[in-house]
N, C-alpha and C positions, 0 to 999 in steps of 0.2 A: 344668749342670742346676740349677732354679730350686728355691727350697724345697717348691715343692707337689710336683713330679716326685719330690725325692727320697722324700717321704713315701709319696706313691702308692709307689713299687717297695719301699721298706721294708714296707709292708703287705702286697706280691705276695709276698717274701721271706720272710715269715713265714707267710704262708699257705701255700707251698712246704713250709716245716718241718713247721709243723701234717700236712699230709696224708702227710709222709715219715713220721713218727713213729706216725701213725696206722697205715698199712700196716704197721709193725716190729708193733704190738701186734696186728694184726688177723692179720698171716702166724703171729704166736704160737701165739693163740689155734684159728686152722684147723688148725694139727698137731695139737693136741689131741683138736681133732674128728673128724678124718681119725683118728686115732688107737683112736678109741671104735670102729672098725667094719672097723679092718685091724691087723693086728699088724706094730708097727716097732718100730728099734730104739727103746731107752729112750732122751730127752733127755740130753745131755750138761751142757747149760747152762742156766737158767734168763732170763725175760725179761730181767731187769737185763742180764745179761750182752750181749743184745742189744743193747736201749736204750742201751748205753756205747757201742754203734762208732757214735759220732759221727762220723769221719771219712768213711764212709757218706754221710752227705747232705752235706758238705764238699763231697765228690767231685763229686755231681751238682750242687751250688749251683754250683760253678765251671764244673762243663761247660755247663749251664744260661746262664750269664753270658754264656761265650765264643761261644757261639751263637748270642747275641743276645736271648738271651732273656729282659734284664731293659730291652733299651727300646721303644719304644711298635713292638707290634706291629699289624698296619692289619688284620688279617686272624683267625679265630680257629684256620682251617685252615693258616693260617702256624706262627701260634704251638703250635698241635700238632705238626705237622710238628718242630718245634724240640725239644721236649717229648721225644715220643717218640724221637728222633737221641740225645738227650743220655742219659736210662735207661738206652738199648739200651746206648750204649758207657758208662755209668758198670758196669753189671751185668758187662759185660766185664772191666774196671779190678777192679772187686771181688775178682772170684774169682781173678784174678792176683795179689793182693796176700795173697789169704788162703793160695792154696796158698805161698808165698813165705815166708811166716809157719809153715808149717806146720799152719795153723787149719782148712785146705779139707777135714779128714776127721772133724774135733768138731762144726764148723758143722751141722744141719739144713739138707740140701739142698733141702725141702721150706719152711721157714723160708724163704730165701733168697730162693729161686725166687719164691716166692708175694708175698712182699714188694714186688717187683719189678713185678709183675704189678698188684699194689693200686696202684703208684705210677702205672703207667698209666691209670689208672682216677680216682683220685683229685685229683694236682696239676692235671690241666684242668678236671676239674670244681671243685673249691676256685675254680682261678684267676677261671673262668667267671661264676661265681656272685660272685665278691667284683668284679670289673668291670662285671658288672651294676647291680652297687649302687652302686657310684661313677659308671659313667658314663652308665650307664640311668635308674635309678631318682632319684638324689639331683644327677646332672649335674655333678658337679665335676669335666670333662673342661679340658684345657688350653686358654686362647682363642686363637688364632692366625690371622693374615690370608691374602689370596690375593692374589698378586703377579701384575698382568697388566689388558689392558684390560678396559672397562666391558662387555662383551659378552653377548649370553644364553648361549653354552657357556659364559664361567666361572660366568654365576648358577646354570647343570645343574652345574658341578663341584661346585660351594661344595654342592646340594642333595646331591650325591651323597657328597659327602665328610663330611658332618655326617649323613646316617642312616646311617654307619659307623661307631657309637659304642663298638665296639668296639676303636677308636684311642683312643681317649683325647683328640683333638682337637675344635675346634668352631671351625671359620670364621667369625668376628663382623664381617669388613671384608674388600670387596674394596679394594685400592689399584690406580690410576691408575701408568703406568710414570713419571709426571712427578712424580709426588707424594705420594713414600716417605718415611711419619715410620717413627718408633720405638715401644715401647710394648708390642710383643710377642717373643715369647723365640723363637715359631718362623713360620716362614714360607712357602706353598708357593708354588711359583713355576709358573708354566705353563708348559710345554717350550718353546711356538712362542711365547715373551717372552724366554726366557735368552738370553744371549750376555755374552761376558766383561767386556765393560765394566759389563754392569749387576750380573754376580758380584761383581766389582771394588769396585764402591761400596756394593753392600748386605750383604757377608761382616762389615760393623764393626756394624750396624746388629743384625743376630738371629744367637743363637745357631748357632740351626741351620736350616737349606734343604733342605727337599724339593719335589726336580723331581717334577713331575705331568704325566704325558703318555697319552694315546689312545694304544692298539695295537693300528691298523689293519693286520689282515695281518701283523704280528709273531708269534714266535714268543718268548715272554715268563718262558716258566716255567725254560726252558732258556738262558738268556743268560749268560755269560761276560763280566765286562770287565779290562782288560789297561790296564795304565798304562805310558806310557816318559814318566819324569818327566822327563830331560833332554831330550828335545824338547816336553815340554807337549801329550801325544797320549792319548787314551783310545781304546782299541779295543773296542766293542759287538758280541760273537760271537751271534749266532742261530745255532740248529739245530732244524730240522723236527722234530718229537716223533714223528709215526709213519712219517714218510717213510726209513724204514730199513727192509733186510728182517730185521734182528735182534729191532728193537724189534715188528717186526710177529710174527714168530714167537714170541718170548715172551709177547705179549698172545692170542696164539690159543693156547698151553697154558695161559693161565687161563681162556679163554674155554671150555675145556673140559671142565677141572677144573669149574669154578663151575659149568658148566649141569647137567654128568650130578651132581654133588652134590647142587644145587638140585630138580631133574627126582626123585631118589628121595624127597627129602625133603618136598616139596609134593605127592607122587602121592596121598595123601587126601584133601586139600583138591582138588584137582584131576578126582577120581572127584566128589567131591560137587557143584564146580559145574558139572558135565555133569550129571549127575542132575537136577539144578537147575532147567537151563536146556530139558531135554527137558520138562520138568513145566508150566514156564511161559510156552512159546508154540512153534506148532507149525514146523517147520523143525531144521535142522542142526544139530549140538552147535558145529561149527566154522564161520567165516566163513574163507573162502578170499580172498585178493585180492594183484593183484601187483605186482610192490617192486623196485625198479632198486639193485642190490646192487654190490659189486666189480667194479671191471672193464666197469660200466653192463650188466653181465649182468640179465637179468629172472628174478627167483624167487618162488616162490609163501610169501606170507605166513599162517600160522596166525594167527587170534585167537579169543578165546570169541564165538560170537555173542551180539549185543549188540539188533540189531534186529528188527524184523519182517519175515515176506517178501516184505511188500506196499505195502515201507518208500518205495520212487523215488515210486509212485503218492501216498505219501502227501504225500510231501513236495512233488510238486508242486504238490497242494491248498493246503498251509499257504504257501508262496512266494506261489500267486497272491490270498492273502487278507493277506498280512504281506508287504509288500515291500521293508522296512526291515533286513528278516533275509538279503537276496542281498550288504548289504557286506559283515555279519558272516563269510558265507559264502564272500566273495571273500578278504579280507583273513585270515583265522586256519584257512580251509581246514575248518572245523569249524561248527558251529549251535549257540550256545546252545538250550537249551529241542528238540531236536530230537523231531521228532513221529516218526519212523523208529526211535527208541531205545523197548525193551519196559520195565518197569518193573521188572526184576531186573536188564534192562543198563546201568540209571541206576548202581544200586550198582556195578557191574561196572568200568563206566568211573571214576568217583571212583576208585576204590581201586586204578584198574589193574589187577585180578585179571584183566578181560580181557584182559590181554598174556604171561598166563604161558604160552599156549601154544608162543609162540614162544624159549623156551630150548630146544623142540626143531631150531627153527630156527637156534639157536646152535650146538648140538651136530653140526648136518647140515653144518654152515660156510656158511650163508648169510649169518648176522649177527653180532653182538658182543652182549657184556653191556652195554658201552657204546660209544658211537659217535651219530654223525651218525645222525639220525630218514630210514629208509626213507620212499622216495615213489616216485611212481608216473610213469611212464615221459613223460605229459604234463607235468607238473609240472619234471621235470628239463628237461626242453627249452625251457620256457618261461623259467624264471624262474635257471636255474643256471649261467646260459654263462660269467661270470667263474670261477665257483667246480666248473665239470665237472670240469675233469682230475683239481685234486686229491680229487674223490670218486670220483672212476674208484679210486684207489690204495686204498681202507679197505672195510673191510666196516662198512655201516649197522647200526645200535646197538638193543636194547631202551628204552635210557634215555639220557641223553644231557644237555649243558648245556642246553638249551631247558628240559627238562623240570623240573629244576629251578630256575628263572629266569622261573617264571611259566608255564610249560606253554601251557594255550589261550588266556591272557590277551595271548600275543607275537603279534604279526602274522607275516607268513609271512614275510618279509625280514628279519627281526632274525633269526627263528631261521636261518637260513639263514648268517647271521653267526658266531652263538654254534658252528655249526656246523664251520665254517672254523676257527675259533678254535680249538675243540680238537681236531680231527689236528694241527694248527702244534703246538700244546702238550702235547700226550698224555704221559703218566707213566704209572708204577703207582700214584704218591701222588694223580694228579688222576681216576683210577679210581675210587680206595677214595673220595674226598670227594664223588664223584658219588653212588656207591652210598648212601651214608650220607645224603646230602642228599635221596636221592629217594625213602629211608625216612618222612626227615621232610617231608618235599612231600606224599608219601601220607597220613600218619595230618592234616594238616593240614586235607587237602582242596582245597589254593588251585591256584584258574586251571584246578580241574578240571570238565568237563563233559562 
């Protein structure tokens, strides 16, 4: 590790502290509060006596570590994932060692608990915010080359790998396989350039090598690898994310959970924009329309209505006067500027609000909270004959990787990719980052129309 790295993660490391120590005072402080408005028992300890179990964030500094989580993560969704793994089991460790101690019945279980919960909360956002500064703001990200020929996919990698500045890296040289100098600490190499001989000769040269590869059709999130060092063999296990009926069952008791929760909790927002929409233009509260679902079953899809009823006619006026707008409309399935859309359903679409009505559609089991974007029965036949079977196997999604990834800015084949991509990789963690991402896609506004 070169002098700037180790400074950088000395800086993450302490900003770790920082937000651990902050939670110890702020969990303090909330019992106090919580205190003013419910009768507990009396304190035992006072803060100091918190603030001394150092050993506390020891714990978590080292789980933290062993996890990976003090070298260059490429990802912020990685790095949380790491984050939260390491808490969860440090907060386990804790309370083992306190009852051990005999400490687990003086301790504030409320203290504790809460602490725990700040630290969730706080060391990503610390982390977030002080990587930003370094490698957003003021750029003192590591400089590092790309190993492989002079090709436009690697000038796409190097672009795509350098507005990931949440690595900590920056691609300043691609190199030629013929003419590898020295000069930097780390190196990515391109999958379809490795091979042993050229490990062989460039392992003296840099630090350290990361392979960078496309994952076409892989199943990535879920991969296993297996070494047998006495024969010089790596074994690369894939496994399908939702092509299990376990993992399919467990994604449909959240799908269910999550909708009828959601379904109670937005039912006023949900009265009002019907009210809404009955006020400002005349027709339906709901748009009906049909959706090739599981199994290439055909089901009826809910949405708010968004157009007018006189929207086909309309839009064939605007077509045969803008003819520029039939690629828009081939290509992304969708119309910028659409003359069919009413001016409450401009808002509607931005924000998505027009999609809530289908968490009843979740709830009916036609669809998922997340998944592959429902289409319509042409659409599948046309354009999805690689990618049919395995959408025969999932139920089609409210939101979904498309949607966060640029929504109506993708063309209709890439999504179709993004699509494939995640039943290969399905989780509950690649869920929760969807959800959360398509929080932030919506309050943004992007790619939407």
């Amino acid at each position: 590790m070169n002098k700037s790295n180790w400074l950088k993660n000395l800086l993450i490391v302490l900003t770790d502290i920082v937000a651990i120590y902050l939670s110890f005072i702020l969990a303090f402080y909330l019992r106090f509060l919580i205190g003013n408005f419910i009768s507990l028992v009396p304190l035992g300890h006072g803060l100091s006596f918190y603030l001394m179990k150092w050993w506390i964030a020891g714990i978590l500094l080292i789980l933290i570590a062993y996890n990976g989580g003090y070298g260059s993560m490429v990802d912020f969704w990685d790095e949380l994932l790491v984050l939260l793994k390491s808490i969860f089991i440090s907060f386990l460790i804790v309370w083992v060692i306190l009852s051990l101690q005999k400490e687990a019945e003086t301790v504030s279980r409320i203290i504790m608990t809460s602490m725990f919960v700040f630290m969730v909360i706080f060391i990503p956002c610390f982390r977030f915010f002080l990587k930003f500064l370094m490698f957003k703001i003021f750029d003192i990200r590591e400089d590092a080359c790309l190993l492989g020929a002079i090709e436009s996919k690697d000038n796409e990698l190097v672009k795509i790998l350098n507005a990931t500045w949440y690595s900590g890296y920056r691609i300043v040289e691609v190199m030629k396989l013929g003419s590898i100098k020295g000069g930097y600490s780390t190196c990515f190499i391109s999958f379809q350039h490795a091979n042993e001989e050229l490990i062989k000769n460039i392992k003296s040269i840099f630090k350290t090598l990361i392979m960078v590869s496309e994952v076409a059709g892989l199943s990535f999130m879920s991969t296993e690898i297996k070494t047998f060092l006495s024969k010089n063999i790596v074994l690369i296990t894939t496994k399908s994310g939702l092509l299990s009926l376990q993992k399919m069952l467990f994604k449909r008791v959240l799908d269910i959970t999550l909708s009828l929760f959601s379904i109670i909790i937005l039912f006023p927002l949900l009265l009002a924009i019907s009210i809404i929409i009955k006020l400002d233009s005349r027709g339906p509260i709901f748009f009906k329309h049909k959706r090739i679902g599981k199994n290439l079953k055909e089901f009826t899809m809910y949405k708010f209505r968004t157009m007018y009823m006189d929207g086909e006619k309309t839009l064939k006026e605007f077509l045969a006067t803008h003819p520029e707008a039939y690629q828009d409309l081939e290509e992304r399935n969708k119309l910028r500027d659409d003359p069919r859309v009413t001016r409450w359903g401009r808002f509607l679409r931005r924000s998505s609000l027009d999609e809530l009505p289908q968490f009843f559609n979740v709830l009916i089991g036609h669809m998922s909270i997340v998944g592959p974007r429902p289409d319509s029965r042409e659409a599948v036949e046309n354009y999805l004959d690689e990618y049919k079977e395995i959408y025969r196997m999932v139920r089609p999604g409210i939101t979904g990787l498309w949607q966060v990834s640029g929504r109506s800015e993708i063309i209709y084949q890439e999504r179709v990719k993004l699509d494939y991509l995640y039943i290969l990789n399905w989780s509950v963690w690649l869920d929760f980052v969807i959800i959360l991402k398509t929080i932030q896609t919506i309050i943004s506004g992007k790619g939407a129309y």
